[in-house]
Structures are given as C-alpha cells and as structure tokens.
VOTIDO-150879 format. One record per atom (N, C-alpha, C): x, y, z. Coordinates in pm, whole numbers, plus 50000, padded with zeros to 5 digits. Example, Ala and Ser with C-alpha at 12.3 -4.5 7.8 and 13.67 -1.06 7.14 Angstrom:
BEGIN
513194943150780
512304955050780
513204967050780
512854977550708
513674989450714
512905000350787
END
This chain:
BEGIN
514314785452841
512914789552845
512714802352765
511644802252671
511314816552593
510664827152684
511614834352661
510964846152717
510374857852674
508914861152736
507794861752681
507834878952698
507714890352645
507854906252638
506514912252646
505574905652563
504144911352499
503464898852534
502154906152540
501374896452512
500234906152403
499174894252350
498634900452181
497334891852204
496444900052183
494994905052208
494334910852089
493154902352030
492484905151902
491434911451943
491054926851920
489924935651908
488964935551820
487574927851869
486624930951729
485974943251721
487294954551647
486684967851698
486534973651562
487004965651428
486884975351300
487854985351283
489034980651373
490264989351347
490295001351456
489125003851506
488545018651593
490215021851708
490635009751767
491945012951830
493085015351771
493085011551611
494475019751598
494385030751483
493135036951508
492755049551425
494115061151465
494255066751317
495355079651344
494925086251232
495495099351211
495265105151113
496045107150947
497125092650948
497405085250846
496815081550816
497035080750647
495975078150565
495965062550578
496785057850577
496565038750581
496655037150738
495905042050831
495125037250926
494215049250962
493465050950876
492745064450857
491455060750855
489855061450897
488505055550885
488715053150777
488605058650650
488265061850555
488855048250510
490245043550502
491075034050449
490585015950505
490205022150624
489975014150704
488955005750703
488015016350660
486565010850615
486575004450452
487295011350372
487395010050242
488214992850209
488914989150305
489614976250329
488524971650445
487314972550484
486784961150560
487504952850678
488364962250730
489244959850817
488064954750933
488204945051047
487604936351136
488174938251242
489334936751319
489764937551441
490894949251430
491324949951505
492654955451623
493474947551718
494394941651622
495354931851692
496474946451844
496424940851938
496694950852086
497904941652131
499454950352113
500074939752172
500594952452316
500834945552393
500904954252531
502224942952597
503124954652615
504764952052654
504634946152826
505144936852865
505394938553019
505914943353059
507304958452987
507664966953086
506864980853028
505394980152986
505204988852953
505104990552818
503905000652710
503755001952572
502864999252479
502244998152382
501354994752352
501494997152197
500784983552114
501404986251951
499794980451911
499094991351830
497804988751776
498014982451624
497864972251568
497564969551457
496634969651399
495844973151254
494834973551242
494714956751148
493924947551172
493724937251096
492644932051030
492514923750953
491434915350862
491224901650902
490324897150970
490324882751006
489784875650893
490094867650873
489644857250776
489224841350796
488514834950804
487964821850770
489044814650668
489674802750730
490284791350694
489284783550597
489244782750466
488244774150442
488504759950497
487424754350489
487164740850498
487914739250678
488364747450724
488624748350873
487614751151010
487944750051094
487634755951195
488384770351256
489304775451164
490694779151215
490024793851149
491184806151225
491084820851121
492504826251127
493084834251068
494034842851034
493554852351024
494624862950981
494324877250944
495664883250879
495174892650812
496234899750726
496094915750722
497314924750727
496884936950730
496544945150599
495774952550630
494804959050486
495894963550389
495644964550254
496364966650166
497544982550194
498344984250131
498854994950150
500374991150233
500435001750318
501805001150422
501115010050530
500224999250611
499465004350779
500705002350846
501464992450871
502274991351011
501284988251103
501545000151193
500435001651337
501035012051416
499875017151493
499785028251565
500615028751699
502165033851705
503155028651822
502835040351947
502875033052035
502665041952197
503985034252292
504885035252242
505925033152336
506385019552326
506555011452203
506454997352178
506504993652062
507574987252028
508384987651885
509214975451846
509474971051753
510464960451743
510174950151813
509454944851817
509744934251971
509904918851871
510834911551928
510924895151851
509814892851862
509354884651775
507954881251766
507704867551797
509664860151819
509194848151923
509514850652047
508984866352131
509104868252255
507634872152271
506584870952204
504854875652229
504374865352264
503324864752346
502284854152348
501484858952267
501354847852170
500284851352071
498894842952109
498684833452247
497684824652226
496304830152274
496404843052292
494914852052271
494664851352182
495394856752084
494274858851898
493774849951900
493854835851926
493104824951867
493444824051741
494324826851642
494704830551479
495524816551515
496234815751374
496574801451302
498404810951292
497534822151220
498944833951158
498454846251110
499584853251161
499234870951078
500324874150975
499894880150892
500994888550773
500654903450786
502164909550824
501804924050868
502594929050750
501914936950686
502274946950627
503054959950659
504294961050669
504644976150796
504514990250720
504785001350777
505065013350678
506035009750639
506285023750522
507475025650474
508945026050536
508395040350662
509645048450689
509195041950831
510285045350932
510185045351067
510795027551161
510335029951264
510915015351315
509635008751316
510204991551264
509864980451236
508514982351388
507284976251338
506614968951449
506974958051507
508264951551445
508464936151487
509934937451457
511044928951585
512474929151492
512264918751421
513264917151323
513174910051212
512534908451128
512204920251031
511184923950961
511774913450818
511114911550735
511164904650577
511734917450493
512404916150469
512514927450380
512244925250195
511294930850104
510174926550035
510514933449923
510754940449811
510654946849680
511514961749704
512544963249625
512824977249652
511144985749569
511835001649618
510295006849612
511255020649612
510545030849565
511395041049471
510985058049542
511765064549556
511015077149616
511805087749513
510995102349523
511395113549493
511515124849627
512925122949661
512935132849794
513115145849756
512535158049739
512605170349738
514025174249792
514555167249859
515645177349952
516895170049875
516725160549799
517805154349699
517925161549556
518855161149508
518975163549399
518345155049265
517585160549176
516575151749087
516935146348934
517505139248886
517625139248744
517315125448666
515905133548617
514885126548585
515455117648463
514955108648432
515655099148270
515095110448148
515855114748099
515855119347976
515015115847861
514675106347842
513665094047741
512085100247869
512375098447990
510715106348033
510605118948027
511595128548046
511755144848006
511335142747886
511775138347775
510765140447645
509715137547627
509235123147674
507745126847637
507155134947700
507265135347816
506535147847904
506425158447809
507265164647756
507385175047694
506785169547564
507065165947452
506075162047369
504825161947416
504345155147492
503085154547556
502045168347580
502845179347650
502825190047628
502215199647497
503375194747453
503195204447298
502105198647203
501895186447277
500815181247192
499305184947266
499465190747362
498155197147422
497055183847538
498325178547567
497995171947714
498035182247807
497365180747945
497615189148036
497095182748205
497845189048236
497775178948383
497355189648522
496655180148579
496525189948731
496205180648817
496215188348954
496345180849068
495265186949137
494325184149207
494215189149330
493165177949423
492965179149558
492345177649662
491645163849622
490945152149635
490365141349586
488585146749634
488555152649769
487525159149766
487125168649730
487655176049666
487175185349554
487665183949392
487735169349345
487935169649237
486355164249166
485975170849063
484895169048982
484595154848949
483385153548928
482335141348890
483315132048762
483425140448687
484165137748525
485805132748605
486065139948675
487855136948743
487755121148767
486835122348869
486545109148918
486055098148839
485555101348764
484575089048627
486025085048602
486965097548552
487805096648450
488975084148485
489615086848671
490145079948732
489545065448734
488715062548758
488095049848776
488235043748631
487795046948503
487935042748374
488985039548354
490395051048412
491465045348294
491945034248433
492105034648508
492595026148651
491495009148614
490695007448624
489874995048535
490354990948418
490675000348328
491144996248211
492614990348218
493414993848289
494414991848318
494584976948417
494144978348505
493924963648530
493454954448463
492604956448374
492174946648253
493274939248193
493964950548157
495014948948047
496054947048105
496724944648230
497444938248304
497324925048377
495634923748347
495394909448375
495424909748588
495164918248625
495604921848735
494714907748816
494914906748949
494244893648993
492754901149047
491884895049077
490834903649176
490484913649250
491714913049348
491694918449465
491644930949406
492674933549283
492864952549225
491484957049189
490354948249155
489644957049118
488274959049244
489034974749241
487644978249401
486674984449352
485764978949431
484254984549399
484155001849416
482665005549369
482495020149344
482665025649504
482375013949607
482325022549733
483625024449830
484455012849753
485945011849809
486495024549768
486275036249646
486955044549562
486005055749626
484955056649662
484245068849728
484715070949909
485105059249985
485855063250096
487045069650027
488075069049958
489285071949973
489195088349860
488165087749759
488235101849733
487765109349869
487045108149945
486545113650085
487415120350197
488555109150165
489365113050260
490065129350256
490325133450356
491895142050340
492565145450293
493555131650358
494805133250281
494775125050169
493855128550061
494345121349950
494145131149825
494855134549690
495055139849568
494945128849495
494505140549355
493705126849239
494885140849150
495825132149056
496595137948961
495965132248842
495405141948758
494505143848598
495735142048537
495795138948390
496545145248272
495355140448162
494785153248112
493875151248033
494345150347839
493875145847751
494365142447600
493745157247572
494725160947479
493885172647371
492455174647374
491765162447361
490065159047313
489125161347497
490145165847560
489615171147720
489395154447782
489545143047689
489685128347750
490355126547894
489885118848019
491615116448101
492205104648023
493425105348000
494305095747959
494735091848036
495235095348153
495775085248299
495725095548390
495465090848531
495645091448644
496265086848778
496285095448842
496325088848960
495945093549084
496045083749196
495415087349352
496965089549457
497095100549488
498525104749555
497825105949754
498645095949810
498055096449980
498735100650024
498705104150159
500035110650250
499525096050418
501095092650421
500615090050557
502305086150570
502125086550722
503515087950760
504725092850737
504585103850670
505565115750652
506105115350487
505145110050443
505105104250255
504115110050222
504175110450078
503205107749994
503685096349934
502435085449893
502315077749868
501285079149704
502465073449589
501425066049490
500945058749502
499815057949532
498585047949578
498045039349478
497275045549339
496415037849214
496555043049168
496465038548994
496635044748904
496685040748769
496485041148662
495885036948558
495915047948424
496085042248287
496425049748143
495265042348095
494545051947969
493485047247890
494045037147815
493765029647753
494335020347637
494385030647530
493595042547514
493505046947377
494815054947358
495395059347470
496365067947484
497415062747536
497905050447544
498775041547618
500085044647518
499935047247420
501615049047316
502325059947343
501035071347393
501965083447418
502585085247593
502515071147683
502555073647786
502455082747849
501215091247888
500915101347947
501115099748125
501335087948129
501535084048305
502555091948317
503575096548285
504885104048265
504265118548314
503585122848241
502905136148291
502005136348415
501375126448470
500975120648592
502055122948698
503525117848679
504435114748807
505215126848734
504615136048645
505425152148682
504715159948784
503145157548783
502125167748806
502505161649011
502575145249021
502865139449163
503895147049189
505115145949152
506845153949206
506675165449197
505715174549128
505315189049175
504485185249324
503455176949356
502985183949445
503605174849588
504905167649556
505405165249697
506825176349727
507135183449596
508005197949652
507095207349676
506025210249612
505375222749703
504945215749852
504645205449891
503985198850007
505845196750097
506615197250024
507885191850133
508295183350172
507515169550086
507615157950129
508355149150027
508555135550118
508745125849975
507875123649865
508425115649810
507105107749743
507485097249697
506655084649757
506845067849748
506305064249633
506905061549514
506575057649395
506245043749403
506475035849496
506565020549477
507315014649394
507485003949382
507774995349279
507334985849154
508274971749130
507644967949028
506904957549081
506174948448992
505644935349000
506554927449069
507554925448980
508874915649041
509794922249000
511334917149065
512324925749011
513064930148900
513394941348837
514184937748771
512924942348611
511484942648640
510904945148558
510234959348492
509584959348374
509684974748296
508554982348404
507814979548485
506854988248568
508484995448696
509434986948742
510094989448794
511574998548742
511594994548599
512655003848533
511965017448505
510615021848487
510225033248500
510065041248601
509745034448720
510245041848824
510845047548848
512135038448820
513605040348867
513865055148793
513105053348683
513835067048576
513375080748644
512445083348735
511945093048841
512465097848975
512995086049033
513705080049133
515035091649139
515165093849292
516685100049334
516575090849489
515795083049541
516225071649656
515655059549663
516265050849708
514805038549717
515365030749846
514665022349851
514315015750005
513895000649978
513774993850078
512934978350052
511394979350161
510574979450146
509374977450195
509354960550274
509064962450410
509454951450516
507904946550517
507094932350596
506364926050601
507114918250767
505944908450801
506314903950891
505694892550964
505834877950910
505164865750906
505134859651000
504154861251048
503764856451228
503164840551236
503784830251316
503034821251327
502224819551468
500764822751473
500414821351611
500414803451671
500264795351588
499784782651631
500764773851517
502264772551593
502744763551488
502194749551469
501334741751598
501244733851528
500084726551433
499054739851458
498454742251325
498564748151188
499344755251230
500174758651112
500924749651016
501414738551062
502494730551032
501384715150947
499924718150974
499764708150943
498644715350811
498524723450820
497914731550701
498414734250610
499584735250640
500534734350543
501194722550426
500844712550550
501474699250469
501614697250293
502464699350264
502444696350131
502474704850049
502454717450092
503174731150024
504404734950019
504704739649871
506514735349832
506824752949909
508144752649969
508254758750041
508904773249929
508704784750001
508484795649895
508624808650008
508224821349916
508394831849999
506814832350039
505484830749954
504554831250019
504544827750167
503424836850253
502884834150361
501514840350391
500784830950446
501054818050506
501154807050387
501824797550425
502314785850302
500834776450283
500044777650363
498754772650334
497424777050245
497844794050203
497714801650092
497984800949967
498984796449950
499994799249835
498784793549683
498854809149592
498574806249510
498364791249401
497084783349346
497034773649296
497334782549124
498184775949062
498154780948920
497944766048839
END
C-alpha cells in the first residue's frame, strides 16, 4: 500500500501564499508571470511547502494543469522538503500534471528532482580566471570608448530602460526565440519596479546601449535574468562588458552570480559562459503526474522524450 506523507491543495490566490522577498516569488515576478494559484502541500507529521503556480486550460479538454512561472521559484519551505512525490495525495488539485521549476541552490521541493542543463556561476569566494579571448575584448572595448554601469532597475533612466528593451527584442528576433521570450511593456515595468533587481548598461562610443542586461537576486544569488546585444554592435561583443560590469556587482554585493546556461548542450551561448565561469551546477525540475489515468490517455501517441507533460510536446 502507498503511503501517503502530504496531501496538495490548489489556492486560487495569485501566488499571495507563497509570497517572500525573493525575487522569483516576489509580487512583482509574480504578477509579471500571471501566476493564478498556490499549490499548499501540508506534511502529516507536520510542515508546509507553498508553490507558486500557473493553471492552464487543456485545450479541447475538460482537464487543467499548471506550470511554475518562468525563472527558478521552487517554493516557499516552512518545515517541508523533499518529499516523494509518489507519497502526496495529489487528488485535490483537480490538475492532470504539474512541472515545477525548483531554485537553484538549496533542498529539492520534491526527492527526485530531474536534473536539467548545467548552468554556470561566478563565486566571489573562488578564485576567477576569466578566458583570455573575453579579457580582450573587454578591454578593446574599453579603449574603444564603450562604457558600462550598473545600478538599481528602479532608478535607472527612461533611455536605460528604452535601451534594455531594444537591444533584448532585437536579440530575440535574431535568435528566432519562440513567443513566450518576448514580454510585453508591462511584464518589463513590474520587474524594473522591483528591488532586488539591477539593469547592467554598456553603452557604444555614440552614447548608443549596445547590450544589456537585467541582474535579480533571490535565494542567496544573483541571477542573470535577460538580456540582449544591438545587432549594430553584435561583432564587437559588448555582452562581455555586460558580465564584467554583473561579476563586479556580485563581489561588491558578496554573492554568487548564476550565469545560466546554454540552449542545449555543448553549445556557443554555453561555451561563453563557461569562459566567465569558476563553478557550475545542473538546475533540477520536477514532473508531477496528478491523474495518471488521464494523463496516460492524453498522451496517447506522443513519442516518448524529455518533454513534460508528453501531451505538450512541441508540434514542429
């Protein structure tokens, strides 16, 4: 007989129960992802694990799922951690399936986490030696009268912000990025709003931004969040002077800093990283089936893969 630890309870609260003052379960993030419930799982010897979630409509179903908002939320732990996730009753949600997104650092919301893309950090308290091929352009870059700064997302200027949004659009253009990357003007006005978030400039000679980026803090990181190079300035890779101006402000701040990774493995968004990089890690997920045997029939006929849920899986 399975034996049952948790039981799991869907909140139509807009995330309001597993608010913290991390940035990826932060209002600001929260709202900016259209987050819908608060998945509540509550231990029988005690505990409580807030997820923040997205319900979604099954097309052509009667059925819903949910998925956690972009980023690395995890969920908000009160004494309740790890738990097998074929020891929950999941038949409150009423869901089909969840895909949890976890943090970075810390213990798993679930044992047996997926473990998903290595993903790249700059630890201050490590020793740093940057790729040589990015020490130069940086420096070229320099002498050529680029210049970079950092500060606050709520106190960065009208022009900062135009500037971020332009080259970050342009950049998804030209990466062909799928939908989802490109967020509206009001998705980008919660998260300059926030806190904890920094907007890193590196402006061209001509006072142009040539690339940017959006630097978050949550869970004992900074996090490269978005980020984007003009096309006009894309040869002199100025992103390089971007993730100098970031690794300055996670040693004055004391922190890491989560560079992320690549697309897939093994590729040039991920070999540049690496060239910044003194640790890396794998970023975990965690594929819940609430209703296998709806699950099982939604599925029918999907070639089996790492996607989840398999009733998702990209049509190309």
């Amino acid at each position: 007989m399975r034996r049952v630890q948790a039981s799991a309870t869907l909140v139509p609260d807009a995330g309001a129960s597993a608010l913290s003052e991390e940035y990826f379960r932060s209002a600001h993030h929260l709202r900016a992802e259209r987050v819908t419930h608060t998945l509540v799982l509550r231990g029988h010897a005690g505990g409580v694990l807030h997820l923040p979630l997205i319900v979604r409509p099954i097309e052509g179903t009667p059925y819903r799922d949910a998925i956690s908002p972009y980023g690395f939320p995890g969920g908000t732990v009160d004494g309740l951690c790890e738990v097998p996730k074929r020891d929950v009753d999941w038949g409150g949600t009423e869901l089909v399936s969840i895909f949890v997104r976890d943090r970075v650092q810390g213990p798993p919301c679930f044992a047996e986490p997926t473990a998903r893309n290595e993903v790249f950090f700059v630890d201050p308290k490590l020793p740093l030696d940057i790729k040589e091929m990015h020490r130069r352009h940086q420096r070229r870059n320099v002498r050529l009268g680029f210049v970079s700064t950092v500060c606050a997302s709520r106190e960065a200027s009208a022009d900062e912000r135009r500037g971020f949004l332009d080259v970050y659009r342009q950049t998804m253009i030209r990466d062909e990025a799928c939908h989802r990357y490109f967020f509206s003007d009001g998705y980008f006005e919660e998260v300059f709003a926030s806190p904890g978030v920094w907007l890193a400039t590196t402006r061209a000679p001509d006072g142009q931004v040539a690339s940017s980026a959006l630097i978050v803090r949550s869970d004992g990181l900074l996090h490269y969040y978005l980020g984007g190079t003009a096309d006009a300035h894309l040869a002199r890779s100025p992103a390089k002077n971007v993730f100098g101006a970031m690794i300055d402000l996670g040693t004055r701040l004391g922190l890491p800093l989560h560079l992320g990774g690549g697309l897939v493995r093994g590729d040039g968004l991920e070999d540049f990283k690496r060239g910044f990089a003194n640790a890396s890690a794998r970023v975990h997920t965690h594929e819940i089936v609430c209703d296998p045997g709806v699950y099982s029939r939604l599925s029918e006929g999907q070639a089996t893969g790492s996607f989840f849920p398999a009733y998702r899986t990209p049509r190309h």
